[in-house]
N, C-alpha and C positions, 0 to 999 in steps of 0.2 A: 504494500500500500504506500502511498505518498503522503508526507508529513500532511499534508492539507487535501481533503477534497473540492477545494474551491478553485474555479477554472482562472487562469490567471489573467488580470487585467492588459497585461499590456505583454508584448512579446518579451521586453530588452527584461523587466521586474522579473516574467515566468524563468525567462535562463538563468539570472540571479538566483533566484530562490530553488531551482534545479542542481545548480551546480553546488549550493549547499546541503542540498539534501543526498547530493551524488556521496559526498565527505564519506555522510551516517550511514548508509546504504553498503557503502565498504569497508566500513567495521562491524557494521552489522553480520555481515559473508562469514566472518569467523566464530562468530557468537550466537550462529543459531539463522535460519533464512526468516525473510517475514511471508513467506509464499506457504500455505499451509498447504496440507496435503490433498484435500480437494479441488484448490485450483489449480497442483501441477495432475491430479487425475484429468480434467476435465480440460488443460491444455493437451495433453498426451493424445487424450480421445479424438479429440475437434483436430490432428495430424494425420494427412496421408495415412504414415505407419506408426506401428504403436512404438517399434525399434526408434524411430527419428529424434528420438529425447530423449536425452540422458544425463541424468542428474548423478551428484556426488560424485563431479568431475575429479582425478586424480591427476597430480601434476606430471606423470607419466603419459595419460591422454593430453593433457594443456600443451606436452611437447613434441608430440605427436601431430600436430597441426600445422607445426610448422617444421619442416625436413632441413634445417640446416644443421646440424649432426652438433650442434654448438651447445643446445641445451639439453640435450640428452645425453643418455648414458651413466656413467657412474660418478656421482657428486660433480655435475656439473657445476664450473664457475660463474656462466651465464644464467641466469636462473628468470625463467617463462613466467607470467603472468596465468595464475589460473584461474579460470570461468567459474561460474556454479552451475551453466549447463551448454550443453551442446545441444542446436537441431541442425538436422542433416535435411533439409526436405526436400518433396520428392516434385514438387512443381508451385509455381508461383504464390499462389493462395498459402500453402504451407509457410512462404516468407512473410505475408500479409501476417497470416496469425501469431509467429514470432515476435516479429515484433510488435504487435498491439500487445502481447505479453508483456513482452519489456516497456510498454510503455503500462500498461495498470499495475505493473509492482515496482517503477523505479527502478529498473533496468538497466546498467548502459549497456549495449548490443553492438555488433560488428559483427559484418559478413568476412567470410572467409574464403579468397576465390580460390589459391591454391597454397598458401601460404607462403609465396615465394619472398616477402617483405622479414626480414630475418629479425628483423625488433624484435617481432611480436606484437607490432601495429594494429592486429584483427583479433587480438585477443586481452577483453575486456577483465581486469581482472574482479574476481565474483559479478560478472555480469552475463549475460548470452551472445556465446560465439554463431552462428549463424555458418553453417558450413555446407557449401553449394556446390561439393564433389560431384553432385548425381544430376546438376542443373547444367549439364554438359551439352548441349545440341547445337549442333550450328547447322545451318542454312543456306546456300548460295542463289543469290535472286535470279529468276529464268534469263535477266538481261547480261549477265554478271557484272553488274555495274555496284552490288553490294553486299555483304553477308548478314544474318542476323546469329548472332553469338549468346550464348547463357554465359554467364557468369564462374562457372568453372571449368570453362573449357580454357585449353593451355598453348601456347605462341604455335608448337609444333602440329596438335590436332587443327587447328585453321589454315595453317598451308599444307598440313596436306590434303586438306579439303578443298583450297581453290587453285592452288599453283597447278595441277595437273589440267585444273581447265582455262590455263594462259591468263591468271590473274591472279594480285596479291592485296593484300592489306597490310597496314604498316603492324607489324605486331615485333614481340622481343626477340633480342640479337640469340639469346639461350630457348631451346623449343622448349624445357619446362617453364620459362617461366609465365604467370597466369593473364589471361588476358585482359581481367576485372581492371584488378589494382595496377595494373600497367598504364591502363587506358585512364584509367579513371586520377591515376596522379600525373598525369601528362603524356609519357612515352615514347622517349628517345629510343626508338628499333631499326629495322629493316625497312628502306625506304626515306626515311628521313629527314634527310637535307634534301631530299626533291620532291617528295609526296608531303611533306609536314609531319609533325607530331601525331602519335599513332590517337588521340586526343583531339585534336582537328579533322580527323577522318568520320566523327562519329555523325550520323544522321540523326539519332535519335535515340533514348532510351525507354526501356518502362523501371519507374521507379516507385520505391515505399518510402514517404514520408510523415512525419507523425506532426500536430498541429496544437496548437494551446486547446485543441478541445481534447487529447489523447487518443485520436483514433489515427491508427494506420491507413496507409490510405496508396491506393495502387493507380498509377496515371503514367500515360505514354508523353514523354517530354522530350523536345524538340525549339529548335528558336521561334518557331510561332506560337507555341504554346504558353511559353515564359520567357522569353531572352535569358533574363539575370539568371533566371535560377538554372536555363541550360550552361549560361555562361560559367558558373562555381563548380556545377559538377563534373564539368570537364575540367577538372587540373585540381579542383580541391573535393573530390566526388564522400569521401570517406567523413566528412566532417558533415555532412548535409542532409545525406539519405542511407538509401541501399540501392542500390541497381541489380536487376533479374536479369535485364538481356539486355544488347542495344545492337544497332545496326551501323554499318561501318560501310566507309563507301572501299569498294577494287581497283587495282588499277593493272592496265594489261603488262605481263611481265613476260620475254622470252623462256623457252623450255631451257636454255641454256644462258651461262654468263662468265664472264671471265673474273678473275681475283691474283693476290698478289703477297706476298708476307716476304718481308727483307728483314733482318737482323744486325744489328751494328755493334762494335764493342763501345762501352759507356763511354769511354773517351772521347767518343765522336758526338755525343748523348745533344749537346746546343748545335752543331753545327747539322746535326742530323733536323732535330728540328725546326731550325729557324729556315733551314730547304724544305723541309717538310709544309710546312706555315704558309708560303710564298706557293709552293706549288699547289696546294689546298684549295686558297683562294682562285687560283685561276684557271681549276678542273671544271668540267662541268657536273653542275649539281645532279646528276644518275652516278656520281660517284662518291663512294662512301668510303669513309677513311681514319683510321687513330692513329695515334702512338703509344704503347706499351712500352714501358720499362720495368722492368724485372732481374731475376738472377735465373743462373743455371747450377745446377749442383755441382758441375765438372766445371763448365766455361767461364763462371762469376756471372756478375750482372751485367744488363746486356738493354738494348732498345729496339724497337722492333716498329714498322712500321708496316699498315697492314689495309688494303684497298679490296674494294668489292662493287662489281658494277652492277645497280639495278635496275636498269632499262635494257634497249638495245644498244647495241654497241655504234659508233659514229668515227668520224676521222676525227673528233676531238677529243673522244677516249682512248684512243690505238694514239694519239699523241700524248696524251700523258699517261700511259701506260708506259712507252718508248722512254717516257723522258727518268720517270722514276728505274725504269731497270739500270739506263746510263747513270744515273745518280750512283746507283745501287753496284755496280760492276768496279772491282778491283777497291770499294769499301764495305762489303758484308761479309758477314762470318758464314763461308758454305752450311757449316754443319749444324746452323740454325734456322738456314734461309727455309722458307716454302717457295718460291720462287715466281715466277708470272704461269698462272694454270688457267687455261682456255678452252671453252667447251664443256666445263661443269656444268653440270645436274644443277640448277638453280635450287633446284626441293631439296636437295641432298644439302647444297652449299648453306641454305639460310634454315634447315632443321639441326645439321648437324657441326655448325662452324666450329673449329678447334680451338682457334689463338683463345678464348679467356669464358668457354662455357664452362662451368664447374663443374664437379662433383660432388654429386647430393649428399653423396657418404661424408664427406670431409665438412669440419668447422669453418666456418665463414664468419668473416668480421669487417664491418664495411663501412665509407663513409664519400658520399657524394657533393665536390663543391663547383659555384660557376664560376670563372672568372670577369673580373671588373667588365670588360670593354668586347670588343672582337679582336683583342690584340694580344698574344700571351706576353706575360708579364714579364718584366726583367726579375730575374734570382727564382722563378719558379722553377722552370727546370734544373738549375744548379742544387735548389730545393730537393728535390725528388731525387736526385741523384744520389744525393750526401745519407738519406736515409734510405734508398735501398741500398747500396754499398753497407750501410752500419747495420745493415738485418742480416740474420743466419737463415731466414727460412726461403727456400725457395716457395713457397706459396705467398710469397709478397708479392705486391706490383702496382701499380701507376696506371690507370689507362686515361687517354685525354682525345679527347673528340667534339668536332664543334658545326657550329655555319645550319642549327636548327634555322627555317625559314620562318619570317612573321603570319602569324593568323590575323586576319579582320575581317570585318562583317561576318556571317552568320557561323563564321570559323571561329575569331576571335573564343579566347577562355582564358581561364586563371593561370595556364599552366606558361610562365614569364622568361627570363632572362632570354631571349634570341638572341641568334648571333655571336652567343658567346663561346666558352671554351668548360668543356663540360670535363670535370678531373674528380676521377674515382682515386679514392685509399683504401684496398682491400689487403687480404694477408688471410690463406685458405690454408688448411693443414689437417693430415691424416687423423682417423679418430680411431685410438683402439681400447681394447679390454679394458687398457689403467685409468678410461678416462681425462678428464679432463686436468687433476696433477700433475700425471705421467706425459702427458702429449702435450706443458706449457700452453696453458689456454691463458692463464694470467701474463706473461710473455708476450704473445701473438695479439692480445689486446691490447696490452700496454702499448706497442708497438704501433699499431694504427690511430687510438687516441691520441700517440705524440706526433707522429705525422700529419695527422690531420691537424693537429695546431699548428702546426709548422705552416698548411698551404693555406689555410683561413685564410693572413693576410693579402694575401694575394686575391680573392674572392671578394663577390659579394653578394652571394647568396648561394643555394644548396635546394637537392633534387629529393624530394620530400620522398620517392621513390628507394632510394639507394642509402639508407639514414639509420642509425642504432640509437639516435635520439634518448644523447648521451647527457643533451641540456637543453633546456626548457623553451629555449629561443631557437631551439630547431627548425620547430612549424611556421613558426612566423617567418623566419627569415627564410622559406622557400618558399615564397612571394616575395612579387615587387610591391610597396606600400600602398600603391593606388589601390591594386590588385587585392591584399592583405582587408581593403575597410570594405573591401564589396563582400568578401566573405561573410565579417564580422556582422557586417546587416542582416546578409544570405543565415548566417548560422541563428540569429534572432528570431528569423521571419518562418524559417522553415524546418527549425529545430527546438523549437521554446523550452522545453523539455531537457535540453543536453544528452540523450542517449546516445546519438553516437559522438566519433573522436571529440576528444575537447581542442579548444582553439590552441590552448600550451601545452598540448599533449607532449608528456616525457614518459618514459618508460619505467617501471617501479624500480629505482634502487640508482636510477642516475641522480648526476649532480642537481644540485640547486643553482648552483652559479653561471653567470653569462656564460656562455662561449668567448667572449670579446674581452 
């Protein structure tokens, strides 16, 4: 029940008076539920299946949702956020009555598309996970000009379901990773610098929102329907509602594509880049492209530079293809290169690319920022260097990729920083029997939190997607500020309630202090 029955006057007072009652509601989780046992009968009942609901969540299942090998296992040092229940449901309506649940007992609630967000972002703690494994279906419209996606379907099941009929959607660079919270926090993937943001692709979603009167409420939304409110769920979607499915526009892609991976020793690490930088800008946008820096166990650490075309090919790409291999001959390390490969499987290339898809098995610890300007910064690279050089793990690495295109009009969304320079701080590493002591997990994290201070400055602002939301200025600061007060209305107007993410969402057990 909510400390008050009385509906709330005004939106901005209801969130107030929600997010204190949020407080008691989570100390309450340890001291007994206030949901008696007739209304979790009679929510069980009114479910698809009677399995869909499970209660006396164990933080063994709470880790279990999310597959980054980080919080599991034996006395994990990362330690997951646990629910007081899970529903799995089996079609739309089953989401509707979740969350009207979470909204008549003061709830907070969060869907779970595949857990690929390794926080633990979707997972409320004593509140309802929402887990949409079984919400998997996708669609390709008779024109193939778009698909309609569920919410737990994942990057690899959508191409392989449209790429064989000569068209893609912008979905993620890893095929597990989930196409919900991808889309839904913006979605730098496949495509990108030429089709846009896999987030600017969307036509339209159906979404569950809950209102100052607490009723869930199920509506197909699109720019005609609401602008603002399409405009926050696409780039801040996790803060506002739930989404079941949305529809995504295709775009025609060859059966075939060519791609490219060179390696440099770190000595060349600025000079590599700042060629890299200059050749970037002047490829044409069906060209996609990073730089990786990392180590080798045998060779040391090393940089890599790594292209992938996704259109057809042109004599503008057969030139900077040419120009980068000349760059690349008589300065790459053979026995790292991939070298220039022509005639790949596009389905094969964008399900199963090498350079930096994980292993689900292995501990992941991650940390996503944007740079200032379109310009990389002087001492960021010498940055990156100094601390992969001073890491022992080869599961370190750097990856930096840029030149997202701007959205406007009915494109336009929350999801900000264009044009700029998008730099991951990751550090992934084997998990075994000893757990989390024996494999340095305290190590491997320390090591990315320090890194990631190091490139802050350099930044300014960070990909709400790629975050361990380590401090509390996390969320804010992935938005641009304009951006940031549309929400905070958005989150007033159409969440009065606070069930889902909070605007300062931090993670249980990070810091209190700025980042800054």
């Amino acid at each position: 029940m909510y400390g008050s029955d009385t509906i709330c006057a005004g939106a901005t007072i209801c969130l107030i008076a929600s997010l204190i009652w949020t407080v008691q509601g989570a100390s309450d989780c340890t001291s007994g539920t206030p949901v008696s046992k007739d209304d979790l009968t009679a929510f069980r009942v009114s479910l698809s299946s009677p399995i869909a609901l499970r209660t006396e969540v164990t933080y063994a299942q709470a880790a279990e949702l999310v597959p980054d090998g980080l919080s599991e296992g034996n006395a994990p040092f990362f330690q997951m956020p646990v629910p007081q229940y899970i529903v799995t449901p089996e079609n739309e309506q089953d989401v509707v009555k979740a969350i009207q649940f979470a909204a008549d007992h003061g709830l907070k609630t969060s869907a779970r598309g595949t857990g690929h967000q390794i926080s633990g972002i979707a997972v409320p703690s004593c509140g309802i996970v929402i887990d949409m494994s079984n919400l998997n279906k996708i669609s390709l419209a008779p024109d193939l000009q778009s698909a309609t996606v569920q919410m737990g379907a994942r990057s690899g099941a959508l191409f392989n379901e449209t790429l064989p009929r000569g068209v893609m959607p912008v979905a993620g660079h890893c095929q597990h990773v989930g196409v919900a919270g991808f889309t839904l926090g913006g979605g730098y993937g496949w495509g990108s610098r030429y089709f846009g943001a896999a987030t600017d692709n969307v036509l339209s979603m159906d979404i569950v929102t809950v209102g100052p009167n607490r009723t869930a409420t199920l509506a197909r939304l699109d720019y005609k329907s609401d602008p603002e409110l399409f405009f926050g769920m696409r780039g801040a979607g996790g803060m506002l509602g739930v989404a079941v499915s949305m529809t995504v526009k295709t775009h025609p892609i060859p059966q075939t594509t060519t791609n490219a991976t060179y390696a440099f020793n770190i000595s060349r690490a600025q000079e590599v880049v700042t060629w890299w930088e200059a050749w970037f800008k002047a490829s044409p946008r069906t060209l996609e492209s990073g730089i990786i820096i990392k180590r080798d166990h045998s060779l040391g650490p090393y940089i890599t530079i790594w292209v992938v075309l996704v259109n057809a090919s042109s004599p503008e790409t057969d030139t900077a293809f040419a120009n980068l291999s000349a760059f690349a001959s008589n300065r790459s390390i053979p026995a790292l290169d991939g070298g220039l490969s022509t005639n790949t499987s596009t389905l094969a290339m964008l399900t199963d690319y090498p350079t930096y898809c994980g292993n689900l098995s292995q501990a992941t610890y991650w940390n996503t920022y944007y740079t200032k300007n379109s310009t990389i910064p002087q001492g960021l690279v010498s940055t990156m260097v100094t601390w992969i050089t001073n890491t022992t793990s080869d599961g370190a690495y750097f990856v930096m990729y840029a030149d997202l295109p701007p959205a406007s009009g009915p494109a336009a969304n929350a999801y900000g920083f264009r044009g700029t320079y998008q730099t991951e701080v990751i550090d992934a590493w084997d998990r075994s029997a000893g757990g989390a002591v024996v494999d340095g997990d305290a190590n491997h994290i320390a090591w990315v939190k320090a890194a990631s201070a190091a490139v802050i400055p350099f930044t300014s602002g960070r990909y709400v997607n790629q975050l361990m939301f380590d401090f509390p200025d996390d969320n804010r600061a992935s938005y641009e500020p304009a951006t940031w007060e549309r929400i905070v209305k958005l989150k007033a107007a159409h969440d009065p309630l606070n069930l889902f993410r909070d605007l300062n969402f931090a993670r249980p057990g990070a810091s209190t202090a700025s980042s800054k």
